[in-house]
C-alpha positions in Angstrom: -1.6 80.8 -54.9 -1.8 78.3 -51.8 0.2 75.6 -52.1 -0.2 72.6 -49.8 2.4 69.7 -49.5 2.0 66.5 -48.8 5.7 63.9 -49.0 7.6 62.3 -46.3 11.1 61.1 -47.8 14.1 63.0 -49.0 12.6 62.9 -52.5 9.8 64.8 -51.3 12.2 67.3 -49.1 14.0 68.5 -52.3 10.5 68.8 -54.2 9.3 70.6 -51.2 12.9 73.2 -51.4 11.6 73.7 -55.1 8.4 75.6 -54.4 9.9 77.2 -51.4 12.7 78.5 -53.8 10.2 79.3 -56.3 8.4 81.4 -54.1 5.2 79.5 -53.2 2.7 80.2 -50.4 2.7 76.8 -48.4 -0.1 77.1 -45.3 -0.1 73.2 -44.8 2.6 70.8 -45.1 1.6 66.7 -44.5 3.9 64.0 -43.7 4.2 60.8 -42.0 4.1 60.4 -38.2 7.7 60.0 -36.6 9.1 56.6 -36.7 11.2 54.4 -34.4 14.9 53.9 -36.3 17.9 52.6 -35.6 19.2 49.8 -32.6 17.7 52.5 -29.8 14.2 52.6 -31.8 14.1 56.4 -31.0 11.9 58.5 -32.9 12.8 60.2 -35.9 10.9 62.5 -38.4 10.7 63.0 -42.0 13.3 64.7 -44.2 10.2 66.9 -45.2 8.9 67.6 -41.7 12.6 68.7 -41.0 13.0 70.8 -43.8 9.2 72.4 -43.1 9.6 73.0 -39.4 13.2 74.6 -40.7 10.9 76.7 -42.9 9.1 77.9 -40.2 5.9 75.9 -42.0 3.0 74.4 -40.4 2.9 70.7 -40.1 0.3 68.2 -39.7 1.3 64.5 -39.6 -2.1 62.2 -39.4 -1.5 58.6 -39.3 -4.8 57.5 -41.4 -7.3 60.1 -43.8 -10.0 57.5 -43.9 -12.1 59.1 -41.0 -13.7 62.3 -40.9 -11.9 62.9 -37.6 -8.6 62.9 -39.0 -9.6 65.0 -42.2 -11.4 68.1 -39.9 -7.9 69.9 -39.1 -6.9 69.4 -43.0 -10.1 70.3 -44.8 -10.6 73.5 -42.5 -7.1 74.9 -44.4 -8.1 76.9 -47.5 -5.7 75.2 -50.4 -5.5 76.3 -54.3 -3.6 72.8 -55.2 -2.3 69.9 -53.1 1.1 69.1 -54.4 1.7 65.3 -53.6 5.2 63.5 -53.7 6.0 60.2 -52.2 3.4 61.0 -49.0 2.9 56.8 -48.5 -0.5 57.8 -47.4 -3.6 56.6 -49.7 -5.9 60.2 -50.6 -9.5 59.4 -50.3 -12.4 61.8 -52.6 -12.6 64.0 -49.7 -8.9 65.0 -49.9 -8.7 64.8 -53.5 -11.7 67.3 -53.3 -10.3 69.8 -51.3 -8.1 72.3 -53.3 -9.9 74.4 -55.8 -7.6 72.8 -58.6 -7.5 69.4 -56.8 -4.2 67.2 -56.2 -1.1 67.2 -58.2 1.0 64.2 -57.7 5.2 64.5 -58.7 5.8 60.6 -59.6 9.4 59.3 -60.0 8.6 57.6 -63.5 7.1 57.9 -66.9 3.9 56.7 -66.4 2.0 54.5 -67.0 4.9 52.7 -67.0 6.2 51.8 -62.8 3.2 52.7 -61.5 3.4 52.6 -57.5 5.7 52.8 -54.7 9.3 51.9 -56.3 9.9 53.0 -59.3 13.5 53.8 -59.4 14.6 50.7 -57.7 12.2 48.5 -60.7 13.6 51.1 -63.2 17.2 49.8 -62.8 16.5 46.5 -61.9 14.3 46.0 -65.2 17.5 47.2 -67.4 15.4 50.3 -68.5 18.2 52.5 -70.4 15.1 56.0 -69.5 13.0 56.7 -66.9 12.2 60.4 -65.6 9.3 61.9 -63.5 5.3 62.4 -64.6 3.3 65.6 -63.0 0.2 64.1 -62.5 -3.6 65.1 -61.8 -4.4 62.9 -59.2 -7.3 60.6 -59.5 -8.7 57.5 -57.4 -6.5 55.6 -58.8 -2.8 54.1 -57.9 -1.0 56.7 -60.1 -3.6 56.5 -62.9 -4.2 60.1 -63.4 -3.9 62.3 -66.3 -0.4 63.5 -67.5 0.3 67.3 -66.6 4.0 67.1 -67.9 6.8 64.2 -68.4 10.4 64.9 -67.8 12.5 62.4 -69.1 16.0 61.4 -67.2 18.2 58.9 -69.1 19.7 56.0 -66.9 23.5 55.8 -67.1 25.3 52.4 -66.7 26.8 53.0 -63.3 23.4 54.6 -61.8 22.3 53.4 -58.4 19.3 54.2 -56.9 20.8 56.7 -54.9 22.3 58.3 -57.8 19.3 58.6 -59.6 16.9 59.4 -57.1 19.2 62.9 -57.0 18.7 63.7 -60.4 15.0 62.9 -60.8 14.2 64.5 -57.4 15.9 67.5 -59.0 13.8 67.2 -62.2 10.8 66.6 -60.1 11.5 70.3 -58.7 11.4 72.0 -61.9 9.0 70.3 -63.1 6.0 70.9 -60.2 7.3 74.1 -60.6 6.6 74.7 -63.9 3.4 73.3 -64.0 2.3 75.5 -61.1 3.1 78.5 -62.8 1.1 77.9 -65.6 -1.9 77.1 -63.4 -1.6 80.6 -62.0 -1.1 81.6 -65.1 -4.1 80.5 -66.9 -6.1 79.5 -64.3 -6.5 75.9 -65.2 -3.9 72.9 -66.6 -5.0 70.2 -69.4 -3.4 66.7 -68.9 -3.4 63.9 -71.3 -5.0 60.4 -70.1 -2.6 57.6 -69.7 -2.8 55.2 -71.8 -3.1 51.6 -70.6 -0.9 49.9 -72.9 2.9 49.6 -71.6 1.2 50.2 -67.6 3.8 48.3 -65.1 3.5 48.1 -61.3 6.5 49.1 -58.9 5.8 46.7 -56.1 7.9 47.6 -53.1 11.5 45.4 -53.0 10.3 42.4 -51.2 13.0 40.9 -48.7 13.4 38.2 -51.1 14.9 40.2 -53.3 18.0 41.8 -51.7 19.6 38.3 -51.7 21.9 37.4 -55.0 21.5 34.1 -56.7 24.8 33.5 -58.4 23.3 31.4 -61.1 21.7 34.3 -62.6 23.5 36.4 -65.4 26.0 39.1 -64.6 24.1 41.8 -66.2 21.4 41.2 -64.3 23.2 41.1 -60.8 25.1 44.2 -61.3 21.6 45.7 -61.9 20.5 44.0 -58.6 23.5 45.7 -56.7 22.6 48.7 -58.2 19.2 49.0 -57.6 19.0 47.9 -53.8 22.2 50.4 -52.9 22.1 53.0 -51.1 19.4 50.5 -49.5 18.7 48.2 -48.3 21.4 46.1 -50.0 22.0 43.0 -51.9 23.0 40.4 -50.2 25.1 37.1 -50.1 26.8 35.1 -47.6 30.0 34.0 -47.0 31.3 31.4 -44.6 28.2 31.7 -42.6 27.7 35.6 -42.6 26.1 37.9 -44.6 28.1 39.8 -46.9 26.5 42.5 -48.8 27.8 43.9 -52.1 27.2 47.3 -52.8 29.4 47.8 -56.0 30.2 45.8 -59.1 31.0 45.5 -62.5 29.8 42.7 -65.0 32.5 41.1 -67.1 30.3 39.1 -69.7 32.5 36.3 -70.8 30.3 33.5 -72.1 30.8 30.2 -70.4 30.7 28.6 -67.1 34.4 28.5 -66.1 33.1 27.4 -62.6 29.9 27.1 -60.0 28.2 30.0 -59.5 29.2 31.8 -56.8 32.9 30.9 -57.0 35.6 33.6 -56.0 37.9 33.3 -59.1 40.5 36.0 -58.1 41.2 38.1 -55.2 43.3 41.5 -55.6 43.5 44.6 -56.1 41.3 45.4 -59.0 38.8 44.0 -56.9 37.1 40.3 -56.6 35.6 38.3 -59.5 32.8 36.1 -58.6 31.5 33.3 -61.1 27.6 33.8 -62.2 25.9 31.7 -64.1 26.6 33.5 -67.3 29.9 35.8 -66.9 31.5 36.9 -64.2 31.3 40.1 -62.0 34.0 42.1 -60.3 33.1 43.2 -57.0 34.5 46.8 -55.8 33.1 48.0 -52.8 31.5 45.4 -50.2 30.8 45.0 -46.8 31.3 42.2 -44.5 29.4 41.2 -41.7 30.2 43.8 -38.6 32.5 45.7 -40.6 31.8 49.3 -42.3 32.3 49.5 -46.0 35.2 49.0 -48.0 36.5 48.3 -50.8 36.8 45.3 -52.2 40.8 45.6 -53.0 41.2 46.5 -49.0 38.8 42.9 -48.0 41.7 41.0 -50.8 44.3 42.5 -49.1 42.9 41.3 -45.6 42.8 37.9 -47.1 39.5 37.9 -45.6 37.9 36.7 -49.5 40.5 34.7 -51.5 40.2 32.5 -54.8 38.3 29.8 -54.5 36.0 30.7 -52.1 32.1 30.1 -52.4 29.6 32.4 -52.4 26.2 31.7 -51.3 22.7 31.9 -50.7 21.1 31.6 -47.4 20.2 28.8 -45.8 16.2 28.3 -46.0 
């Protein structure tokens, strides 16, 4: 069976590893054109086009597959299924048309619920206790398809996004796997229609978003932390720089036993900041022009002590 790929980030790469491991034929693999990074703006491609050039695959990497020109190289590729994770590029009919079993999307949820383009970062930052990944049949709508196979993946208390992207990206393997073998198999796969009841969007994290307001509960900052790390961060300032937090631990004593923001204590179980309902111990942080540490080593450095404020950015 053909099998063409479509994904750009590392979620993709490991899904990508999957069919190669399982043995798939992959003719075609799509990703996102290379992108300036870091302070030197140099070009850098995707974890998939790495990982497919590695695999001696063929790689196409439109920018747009709106126009007929951009679609000619693609369409003229005999596929039996279009497997789809995390591409960032919207699949117009023609596409959708063009494997004999159409387009078969891995999404990094259980849909209908986190719909869209970040569904593990809203996953942790909505308290969810279980998320998993949906193998969908693609349709013209934003992840509205009918359900191929769910895999659920419980959310543990100390989960980041980092943490659990591994896992479901894992799951997301098997799973396209699975579901490709029973096409070959028996020549077609039924899915279930979503229903509409319980259907959230993932927006993408808006800038807005990585920065902590201490007045909020502890619970929910922790979640915050955990959900922006490995990126891009949350955020706070201290003294005038940004300080980003990248590990913590909510202590939910009832109470304000000072303003928000406050540093209460500074040692070597870490540093507990005042919220506006309980308090949360920072562990691992990063000041501004500094690598990561933790937060014991910044107490030690007397560069946080008690009493200390905390704070938003000025507006």
């Amino acid at each position: 069976m053909r099998v063409g790929f479509a994904g750009t980030p590392e979620f993709a790469a490991t899904v990508l590893r999957a069919l190669l491991a399982a043995g798939c034929e992959v003719p075609l693999v799509l990703t996102q054109p290379d992108r300036p990074r870091g302070r030197g703006l140099r070009l850098e491609s995707s974890p998939v086009k790495l990982h497919a050039q590695a695999a001696g695959l063929r790689v196409l990497q439109p920018s747009t597959l709106r126009t007929d020109d951009a679609r000619t190289a693609l369409l003229a590729v005999p596929l039996d299924v279009l497997v789809v994770a995390a591409y960032g590029l919207i699949l117009p009919p023609p596409i959708l048309a063009w494997p004999t079993h159409g387009c078969i999307n891995v999404h990094a949820s259980l849909l209908p619920r986190w719909r869209g383009a970040a569904p593990i970062h809203r996953a942790i930052l909505a308290g969810d206790l279980e998320t998993g990944v949906t193998i969908m049949q693609m349709d013209a709508g934003l992840d509205t398809g009918p359900i191929l196979d769910a895999i659920p993946v419980p959310i543990a208390a100390l989960d980041t996004t980092g943490s659990l992207h591994e896992r479901l990206a894992a799951a997301g393997g098997d799973g396209i796997v699975v579901v490709l073998a029973r096409l070959e198999r028996d020549g077609a796969v039924r899915g279930r229609p979503q229903p509409e009841a319980g259907a959230t969007y993932a927006a993408k994290i808006d800038r807005a978003e990585e920065v902590i307001h201490w007045e909020r509960d502890a619970v929910a900052i922790d979640r915050q932390i955990r959900a922006l790390s490995p990126v891009p961060g949350a955020a706070t300032m201290l003294g005038g720089e940004v300080l980003k937090i990248w590990q913590a631990e909510p202590l939910p004593i009832g109470g304000a036993i000072a303003p928000a923001g406050t540093v209460i204590r500074a040692n070597g179980d870490g540093i507990v900041v005042a919220c506006g309902t309980g308090m949360l111990r920072v562990t691992e942080l990063q000041p501004a022009g500094s690598r990561r540490m933790s937060a014991a080593a910044c107490a030690a450095g007397r560069r946080i002590a008690a009493g200390m404020a905390l704070t938003m950015p000025a507006r």
